[in-house]
Biopython code that builds the backbone (N, CA, C, O; Angstrom):
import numpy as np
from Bio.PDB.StructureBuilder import StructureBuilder

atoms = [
    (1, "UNK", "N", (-3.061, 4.990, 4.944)),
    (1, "UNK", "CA", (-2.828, 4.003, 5.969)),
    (1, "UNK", "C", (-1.952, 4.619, 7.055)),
    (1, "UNK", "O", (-0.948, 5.285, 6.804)),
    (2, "UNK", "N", (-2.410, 4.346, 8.292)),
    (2, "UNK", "CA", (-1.861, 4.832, 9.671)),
    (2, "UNK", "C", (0.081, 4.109, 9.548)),
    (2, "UNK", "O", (0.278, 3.077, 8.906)),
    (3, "UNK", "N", (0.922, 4.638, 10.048)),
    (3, "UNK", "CA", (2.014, 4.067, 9.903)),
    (3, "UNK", "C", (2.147, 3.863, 11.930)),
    (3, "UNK", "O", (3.330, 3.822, 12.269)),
    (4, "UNK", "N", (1.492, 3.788, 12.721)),
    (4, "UNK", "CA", (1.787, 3.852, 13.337)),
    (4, "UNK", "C", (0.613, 2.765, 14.279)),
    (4, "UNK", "O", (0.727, 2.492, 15.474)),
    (5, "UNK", "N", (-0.188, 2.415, 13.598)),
    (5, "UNK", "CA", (-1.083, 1.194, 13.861)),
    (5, "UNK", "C", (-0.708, 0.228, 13.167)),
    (5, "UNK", "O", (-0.316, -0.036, 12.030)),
    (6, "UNK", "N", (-1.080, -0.561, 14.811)),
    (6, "UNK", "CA", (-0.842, -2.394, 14.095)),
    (6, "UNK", "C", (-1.298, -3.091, 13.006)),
    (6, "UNK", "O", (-0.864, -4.048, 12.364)),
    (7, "UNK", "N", (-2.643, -2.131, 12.921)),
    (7, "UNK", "CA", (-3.746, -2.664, 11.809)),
    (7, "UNK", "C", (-3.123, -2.141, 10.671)),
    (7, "UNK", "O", (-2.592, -2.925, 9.885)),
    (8, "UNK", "N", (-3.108, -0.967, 10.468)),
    (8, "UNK", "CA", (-2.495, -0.488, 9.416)),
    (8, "UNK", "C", (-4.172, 0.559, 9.268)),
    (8, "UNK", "O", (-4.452, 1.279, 8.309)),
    (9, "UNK", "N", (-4.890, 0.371, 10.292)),
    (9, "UNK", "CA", (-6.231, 1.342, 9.741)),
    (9, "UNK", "C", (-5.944, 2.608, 10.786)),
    (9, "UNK", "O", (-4.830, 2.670, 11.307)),
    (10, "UNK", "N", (-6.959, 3.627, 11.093)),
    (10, "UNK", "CA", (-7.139, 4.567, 12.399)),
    (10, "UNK", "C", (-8.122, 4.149, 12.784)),
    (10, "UNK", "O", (-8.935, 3.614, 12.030)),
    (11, "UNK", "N", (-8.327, 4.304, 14.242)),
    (11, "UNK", "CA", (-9.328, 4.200, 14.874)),
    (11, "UNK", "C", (-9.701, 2.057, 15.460)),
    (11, "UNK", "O", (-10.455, 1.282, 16.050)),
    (12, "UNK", "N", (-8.470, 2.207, 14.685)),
    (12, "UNK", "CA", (-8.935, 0.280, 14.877)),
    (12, "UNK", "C", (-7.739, -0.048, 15.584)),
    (12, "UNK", "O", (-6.629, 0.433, 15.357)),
    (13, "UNK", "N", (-8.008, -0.835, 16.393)),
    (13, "UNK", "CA", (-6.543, -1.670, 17.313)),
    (13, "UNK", "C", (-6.610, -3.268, 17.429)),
    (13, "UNK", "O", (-7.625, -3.901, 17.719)),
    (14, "UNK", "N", (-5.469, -3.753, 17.177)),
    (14, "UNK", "CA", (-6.011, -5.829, 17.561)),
    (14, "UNK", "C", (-6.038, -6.057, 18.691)),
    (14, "UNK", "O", (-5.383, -5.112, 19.131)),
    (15, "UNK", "N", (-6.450, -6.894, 19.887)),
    (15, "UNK", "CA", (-5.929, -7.241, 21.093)),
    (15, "UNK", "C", (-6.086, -8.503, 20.539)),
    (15, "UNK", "O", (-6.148, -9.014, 19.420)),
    (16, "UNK", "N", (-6.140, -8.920, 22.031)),
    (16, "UNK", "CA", (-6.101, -10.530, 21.975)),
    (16, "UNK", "C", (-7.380, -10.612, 23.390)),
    (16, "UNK", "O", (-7.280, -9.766, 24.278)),
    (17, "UNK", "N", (-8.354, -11.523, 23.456)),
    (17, "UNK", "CA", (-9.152, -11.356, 24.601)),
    (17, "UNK", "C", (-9.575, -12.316, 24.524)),
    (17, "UNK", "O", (-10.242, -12.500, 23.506)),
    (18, "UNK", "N", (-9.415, -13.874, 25.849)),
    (18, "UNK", "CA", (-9.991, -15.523, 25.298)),
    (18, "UNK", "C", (-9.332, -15.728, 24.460)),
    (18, "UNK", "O", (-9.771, -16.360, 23.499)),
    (19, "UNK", "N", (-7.963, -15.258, 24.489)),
    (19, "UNK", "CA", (-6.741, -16.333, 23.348)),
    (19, "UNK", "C", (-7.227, -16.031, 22.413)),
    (19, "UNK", "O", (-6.539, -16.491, 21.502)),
    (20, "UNK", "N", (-8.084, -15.481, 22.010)),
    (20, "UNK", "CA", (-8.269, -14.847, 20.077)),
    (20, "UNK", "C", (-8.273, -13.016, 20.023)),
    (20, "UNK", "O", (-8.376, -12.057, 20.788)),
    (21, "UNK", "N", (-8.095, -13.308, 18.641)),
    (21, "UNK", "CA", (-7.234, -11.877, 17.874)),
    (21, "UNK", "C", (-8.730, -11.104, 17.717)),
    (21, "UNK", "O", (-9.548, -11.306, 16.819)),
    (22, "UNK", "N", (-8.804, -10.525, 18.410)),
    (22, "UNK", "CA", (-10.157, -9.180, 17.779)),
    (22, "UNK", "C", (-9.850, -7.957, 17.275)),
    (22, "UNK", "O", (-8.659, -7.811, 17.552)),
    (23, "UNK", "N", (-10.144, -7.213, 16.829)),
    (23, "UNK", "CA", (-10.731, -6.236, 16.363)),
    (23, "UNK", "C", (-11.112, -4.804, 17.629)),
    (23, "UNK", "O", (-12.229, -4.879, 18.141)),
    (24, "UNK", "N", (-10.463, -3.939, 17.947)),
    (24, "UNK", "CA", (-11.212, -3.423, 19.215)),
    (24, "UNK", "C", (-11.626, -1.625, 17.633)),
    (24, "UNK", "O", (-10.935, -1.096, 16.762)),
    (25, "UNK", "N", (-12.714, -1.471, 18.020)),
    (25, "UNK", "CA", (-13.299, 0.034, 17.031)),
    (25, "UNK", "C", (-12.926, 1.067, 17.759)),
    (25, "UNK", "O", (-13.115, 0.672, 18.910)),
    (26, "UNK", "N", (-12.446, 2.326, 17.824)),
    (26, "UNK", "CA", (-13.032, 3.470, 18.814)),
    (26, "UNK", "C", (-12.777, 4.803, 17.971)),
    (26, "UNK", "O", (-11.753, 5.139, 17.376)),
    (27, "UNK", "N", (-13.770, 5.342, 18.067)),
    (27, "UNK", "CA", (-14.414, 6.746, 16.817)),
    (27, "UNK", "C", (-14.666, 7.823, 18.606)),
    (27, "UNK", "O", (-15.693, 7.635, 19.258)),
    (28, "UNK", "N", (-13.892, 8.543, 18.956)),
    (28, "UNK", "CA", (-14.225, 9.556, 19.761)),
    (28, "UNK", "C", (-14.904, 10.799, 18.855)),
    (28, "UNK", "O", (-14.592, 11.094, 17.701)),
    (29, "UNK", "N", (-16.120, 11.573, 19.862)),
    (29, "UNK", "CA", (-17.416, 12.705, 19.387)),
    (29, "UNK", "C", (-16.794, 13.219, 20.457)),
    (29, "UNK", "O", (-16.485, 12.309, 21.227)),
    (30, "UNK", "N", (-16.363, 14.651, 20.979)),
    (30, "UNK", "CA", (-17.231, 15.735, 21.908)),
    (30, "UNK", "C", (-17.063, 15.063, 23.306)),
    (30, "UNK", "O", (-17.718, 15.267, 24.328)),
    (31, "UNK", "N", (-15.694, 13.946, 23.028)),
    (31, "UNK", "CA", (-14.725, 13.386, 24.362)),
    (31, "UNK", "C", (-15.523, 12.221, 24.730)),
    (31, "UNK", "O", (-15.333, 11.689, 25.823)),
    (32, "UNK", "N", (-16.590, 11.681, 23.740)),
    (32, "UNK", "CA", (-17.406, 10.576, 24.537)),
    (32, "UNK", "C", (-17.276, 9.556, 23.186)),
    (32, "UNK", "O", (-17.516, 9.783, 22.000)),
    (33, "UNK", "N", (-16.732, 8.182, 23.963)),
    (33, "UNK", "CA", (-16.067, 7.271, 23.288)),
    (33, "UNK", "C", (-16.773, 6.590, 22.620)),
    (33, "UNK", "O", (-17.787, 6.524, 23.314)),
    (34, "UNK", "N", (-17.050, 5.726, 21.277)),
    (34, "UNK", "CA", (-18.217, 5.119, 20.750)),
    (34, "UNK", "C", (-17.095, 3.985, 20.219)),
    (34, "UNK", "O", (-15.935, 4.109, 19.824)),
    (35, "UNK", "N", (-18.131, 2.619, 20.423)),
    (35, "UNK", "CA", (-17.149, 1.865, 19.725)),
    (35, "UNK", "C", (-17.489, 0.320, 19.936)),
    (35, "UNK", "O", (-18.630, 0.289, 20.397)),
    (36, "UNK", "N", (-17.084, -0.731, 19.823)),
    (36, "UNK", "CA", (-17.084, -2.118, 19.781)),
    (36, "UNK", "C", (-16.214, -3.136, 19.347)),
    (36, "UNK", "O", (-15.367, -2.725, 18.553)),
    (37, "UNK", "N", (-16.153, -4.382, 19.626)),
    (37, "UNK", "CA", (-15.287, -5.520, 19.177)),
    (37, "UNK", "C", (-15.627, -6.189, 17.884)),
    (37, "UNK", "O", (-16.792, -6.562, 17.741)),
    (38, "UNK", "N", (-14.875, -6.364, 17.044)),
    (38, "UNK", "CA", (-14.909, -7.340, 16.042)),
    (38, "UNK", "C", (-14.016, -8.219, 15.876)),
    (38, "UNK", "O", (-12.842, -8.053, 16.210)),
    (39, "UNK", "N", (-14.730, -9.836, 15.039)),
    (39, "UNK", "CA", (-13.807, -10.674, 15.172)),
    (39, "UNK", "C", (-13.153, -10.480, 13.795)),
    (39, "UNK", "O", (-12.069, -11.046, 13.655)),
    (40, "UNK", "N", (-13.618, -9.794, 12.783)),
    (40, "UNK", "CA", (-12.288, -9.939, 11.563)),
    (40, "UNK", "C", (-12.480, -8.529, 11.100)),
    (40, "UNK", "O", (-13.560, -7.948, 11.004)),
    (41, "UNK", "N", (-11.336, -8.071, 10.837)),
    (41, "UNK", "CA", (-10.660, -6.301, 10.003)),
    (41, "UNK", "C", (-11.734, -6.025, 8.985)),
    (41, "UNK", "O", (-11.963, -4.906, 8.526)),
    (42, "UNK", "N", (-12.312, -7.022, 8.697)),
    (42, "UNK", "CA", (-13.381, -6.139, 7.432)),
    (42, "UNK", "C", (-14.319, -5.695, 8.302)),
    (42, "UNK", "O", (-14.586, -4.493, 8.291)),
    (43, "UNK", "N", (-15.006, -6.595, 9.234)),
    (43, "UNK", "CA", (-15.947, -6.171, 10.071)),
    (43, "UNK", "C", (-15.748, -4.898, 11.046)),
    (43, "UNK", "O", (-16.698, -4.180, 11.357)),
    (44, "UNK", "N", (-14.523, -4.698, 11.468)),
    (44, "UNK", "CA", (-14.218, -3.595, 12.387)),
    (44, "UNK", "C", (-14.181, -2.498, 11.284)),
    (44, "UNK", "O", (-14.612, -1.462, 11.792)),
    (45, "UNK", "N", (-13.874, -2.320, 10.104)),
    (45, "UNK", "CA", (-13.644, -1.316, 8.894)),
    (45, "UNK", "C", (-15.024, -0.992, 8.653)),
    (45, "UNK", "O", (-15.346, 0.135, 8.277)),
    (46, "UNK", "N", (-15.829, -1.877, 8.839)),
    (46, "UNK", "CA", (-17.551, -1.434, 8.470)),
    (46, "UNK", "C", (-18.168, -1.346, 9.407)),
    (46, "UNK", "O", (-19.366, -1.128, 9.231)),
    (47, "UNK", "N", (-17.632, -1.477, 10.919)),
    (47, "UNK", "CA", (-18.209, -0.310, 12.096)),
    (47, "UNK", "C", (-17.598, 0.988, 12.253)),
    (47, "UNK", "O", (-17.984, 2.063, 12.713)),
    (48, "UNK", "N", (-16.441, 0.533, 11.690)),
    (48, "UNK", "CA", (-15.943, 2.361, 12.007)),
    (48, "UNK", "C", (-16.526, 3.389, 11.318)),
    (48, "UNK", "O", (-16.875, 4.483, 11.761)),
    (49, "UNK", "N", (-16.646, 2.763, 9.677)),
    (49, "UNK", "CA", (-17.669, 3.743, 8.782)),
    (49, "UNK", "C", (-19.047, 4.031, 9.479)),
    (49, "UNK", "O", (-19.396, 5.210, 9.427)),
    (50, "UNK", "N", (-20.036, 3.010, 10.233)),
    (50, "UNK", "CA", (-20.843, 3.368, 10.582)),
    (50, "UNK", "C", (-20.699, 4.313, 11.446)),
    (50, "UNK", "O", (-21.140, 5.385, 11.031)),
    (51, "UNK", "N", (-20.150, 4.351, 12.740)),
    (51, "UNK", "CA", (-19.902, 5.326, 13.717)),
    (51, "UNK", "C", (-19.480, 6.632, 13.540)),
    (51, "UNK", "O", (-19.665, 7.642, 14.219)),
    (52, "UNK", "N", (-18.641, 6.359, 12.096)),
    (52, "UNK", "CA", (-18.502, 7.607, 11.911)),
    (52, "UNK", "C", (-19.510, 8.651, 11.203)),
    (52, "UNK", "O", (-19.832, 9.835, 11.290)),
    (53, "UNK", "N", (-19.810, 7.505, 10.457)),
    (53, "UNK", "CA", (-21.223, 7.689, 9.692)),
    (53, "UNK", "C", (-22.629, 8.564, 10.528)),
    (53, "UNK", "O", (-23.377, 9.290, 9.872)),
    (54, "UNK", "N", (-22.844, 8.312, 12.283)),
    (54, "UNK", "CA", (-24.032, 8.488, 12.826)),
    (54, "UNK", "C", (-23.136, 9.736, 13.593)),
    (54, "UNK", "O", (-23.597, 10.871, 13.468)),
    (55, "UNK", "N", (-21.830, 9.558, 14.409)),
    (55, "UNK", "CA", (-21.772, 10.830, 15.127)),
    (55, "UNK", "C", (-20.660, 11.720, 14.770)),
    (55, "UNK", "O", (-20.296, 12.405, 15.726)),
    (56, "UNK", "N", (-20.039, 11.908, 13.725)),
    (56, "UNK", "CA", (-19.212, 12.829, 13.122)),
    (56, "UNK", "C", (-20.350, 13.171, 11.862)),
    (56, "UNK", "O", (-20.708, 12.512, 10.886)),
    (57, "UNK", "N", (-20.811, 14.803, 12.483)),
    (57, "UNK", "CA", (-21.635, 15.524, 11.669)),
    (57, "UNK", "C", (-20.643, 15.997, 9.969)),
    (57, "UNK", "O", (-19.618, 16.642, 9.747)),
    (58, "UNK", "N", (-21.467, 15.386, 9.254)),
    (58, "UNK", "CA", (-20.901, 16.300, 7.816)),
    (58, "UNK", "C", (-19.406, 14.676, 6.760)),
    (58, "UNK", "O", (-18.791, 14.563, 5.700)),
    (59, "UNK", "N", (-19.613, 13.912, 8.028)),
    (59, "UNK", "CA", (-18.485, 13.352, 7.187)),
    (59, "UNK", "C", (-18.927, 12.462, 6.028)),
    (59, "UNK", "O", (-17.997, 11.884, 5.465)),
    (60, "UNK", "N", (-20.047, 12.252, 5.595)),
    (60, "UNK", "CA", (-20.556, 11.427, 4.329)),
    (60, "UNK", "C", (-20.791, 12.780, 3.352)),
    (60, "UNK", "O", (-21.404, 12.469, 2.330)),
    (61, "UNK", "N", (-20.513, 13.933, 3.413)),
    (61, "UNK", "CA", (-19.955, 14.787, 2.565)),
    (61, "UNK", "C", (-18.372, 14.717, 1.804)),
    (61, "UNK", "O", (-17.924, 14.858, 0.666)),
    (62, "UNK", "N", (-17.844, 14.410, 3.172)),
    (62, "UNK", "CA", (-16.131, 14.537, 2.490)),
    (62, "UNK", "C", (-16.012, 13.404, 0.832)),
    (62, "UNK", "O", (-14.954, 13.337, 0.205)),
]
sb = StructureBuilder()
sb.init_structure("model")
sb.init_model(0)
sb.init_chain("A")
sb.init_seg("    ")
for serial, (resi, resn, name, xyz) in enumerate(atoms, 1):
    if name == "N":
        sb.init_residue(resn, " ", resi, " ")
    sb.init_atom(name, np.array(xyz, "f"), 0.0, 1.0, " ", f" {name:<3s}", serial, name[0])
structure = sb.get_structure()
């Protein structure tokens, strides 16, 4: 766990956007940003796996 995120995840941040709490994703490739909003932490935790999943070559090895 990140000690230095709000979430307590990497790659995940909360805002607030329309008075509610989201989820913001962002997985940087090769300086080009990939990413999206979610409305609850499980959901942003199972886009980040995906993203990381399609453009970080080799990481469903680790």
């Amino acid at each position: 766990m990140s000690r230095n995120s709000a979430t307590g995840y990497r790659n995940i941040s909360a805002t607030h956007r329309y008075g509610r709490l989201q989820y913001r994703v962002s997985v940087v490739y090769q300086r080009h940003q990939h990413g999206g909003l979610c409305d609850t932490l499980e959901e942003a935790i199972e886009l980040r796996e995906e993203l990381r999943r399609q453009w970080w070559p080799g990481y469903d090895e680790k």
